[in-house]
C-alpha positions in Angstrom: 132.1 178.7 -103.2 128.6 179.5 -101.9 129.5 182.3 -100.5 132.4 180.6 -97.8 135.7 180.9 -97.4 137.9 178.3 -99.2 139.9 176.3 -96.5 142.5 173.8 -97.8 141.9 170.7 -97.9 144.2 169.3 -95.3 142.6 171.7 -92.8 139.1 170.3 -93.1 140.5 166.7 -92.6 142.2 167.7 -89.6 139.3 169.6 -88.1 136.8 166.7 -88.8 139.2 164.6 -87.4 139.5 166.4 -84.5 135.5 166.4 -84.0 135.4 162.6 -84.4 137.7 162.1 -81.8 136.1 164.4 -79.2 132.8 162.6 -79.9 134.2 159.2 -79.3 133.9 158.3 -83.0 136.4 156.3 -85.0 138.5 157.7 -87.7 138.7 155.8 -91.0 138.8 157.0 -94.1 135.8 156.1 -95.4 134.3 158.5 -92.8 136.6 161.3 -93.7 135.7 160.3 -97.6 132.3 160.9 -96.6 132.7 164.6 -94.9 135.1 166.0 -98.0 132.2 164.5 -99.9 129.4 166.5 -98.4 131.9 169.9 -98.0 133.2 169.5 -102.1 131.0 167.5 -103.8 132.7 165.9 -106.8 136.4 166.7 -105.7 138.6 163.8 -105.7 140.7 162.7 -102.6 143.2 159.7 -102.6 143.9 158.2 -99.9 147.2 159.2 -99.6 145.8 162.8 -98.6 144.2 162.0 -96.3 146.7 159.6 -94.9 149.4 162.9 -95.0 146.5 165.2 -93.1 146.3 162.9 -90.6 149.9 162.9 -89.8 149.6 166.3 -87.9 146.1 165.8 -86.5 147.5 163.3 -83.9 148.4 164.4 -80.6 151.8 164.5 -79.1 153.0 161.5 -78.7 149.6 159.8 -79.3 151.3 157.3 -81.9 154.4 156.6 -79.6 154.2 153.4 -78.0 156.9 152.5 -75.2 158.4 149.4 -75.2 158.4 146.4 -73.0 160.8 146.2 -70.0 163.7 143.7 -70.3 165.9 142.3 -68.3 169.0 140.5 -70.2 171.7 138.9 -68.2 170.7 140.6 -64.7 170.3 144.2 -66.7 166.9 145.9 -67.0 166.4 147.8 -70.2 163.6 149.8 -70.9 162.4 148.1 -74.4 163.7 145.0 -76.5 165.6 147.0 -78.9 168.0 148.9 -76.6 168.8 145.3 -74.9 169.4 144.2 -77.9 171.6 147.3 -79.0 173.1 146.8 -75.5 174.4 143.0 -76.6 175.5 144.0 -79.9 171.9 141.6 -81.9 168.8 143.0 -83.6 165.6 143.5 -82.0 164.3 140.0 -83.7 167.2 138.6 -82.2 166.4 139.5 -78.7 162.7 138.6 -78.9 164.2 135.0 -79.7 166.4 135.0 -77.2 163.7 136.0 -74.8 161.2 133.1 -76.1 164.0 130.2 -76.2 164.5 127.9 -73.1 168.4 128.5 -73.7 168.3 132.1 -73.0 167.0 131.7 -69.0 168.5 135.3 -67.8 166.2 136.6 -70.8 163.1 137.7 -69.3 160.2 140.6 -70.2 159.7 142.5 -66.6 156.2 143.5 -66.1 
């Protein structure tokens, strides 16, 4: 191992990631492909690894988006699918509502 301490796999991934994002860098996984490649030349890395690694390496809450405000019927509801819970319809269901000219007291807020 030239002398180095093995670190797994998933590790490395994370840590690169980690150095990409503090310089500003996109992370794809061509450019993770590239850094396994220069730290283990001829391993082999699917996709799906890296994919998995990168499922920790994001920061809380980084991935979680909030929804739109909605008001339904005179009601704000802080995203689509709780005002569609709210009126007993699916989330598809409410978006509809909220784009026909028969639903007028459907309405996105803000």
């Amino acid at each position: 191992m030239n002398g180095r301490e093995y670190v797994r796999k998933s590790t490395l991934i994370r840590t690169f990631v980690k150095e990409l994002v503090n310089a500003g860098e996109p992370v794809t996984h061509s450019a993770v492909m590239a850094m396994l490649d220069r730290e283990r030349p001829g391993h082999r890395t699917f996709p799906t690894e890296i994919s998995r690694a990168l499922l920790g390496a994001a920061p809380a809450g980084a991935r979680r988006r909030d929804g739109q405000r909605v008001e339904a019927d005179g009601v704000a509801y802080p995203s689509l699918a709780s005002a569609g819970e709210a009126h007993g319809i699916s989330k598809e269901a409410a978006r509809k509502r909220i784009n026909s000219p028969h639903f007028p007291t459907w309405k996105l807020l803000g």
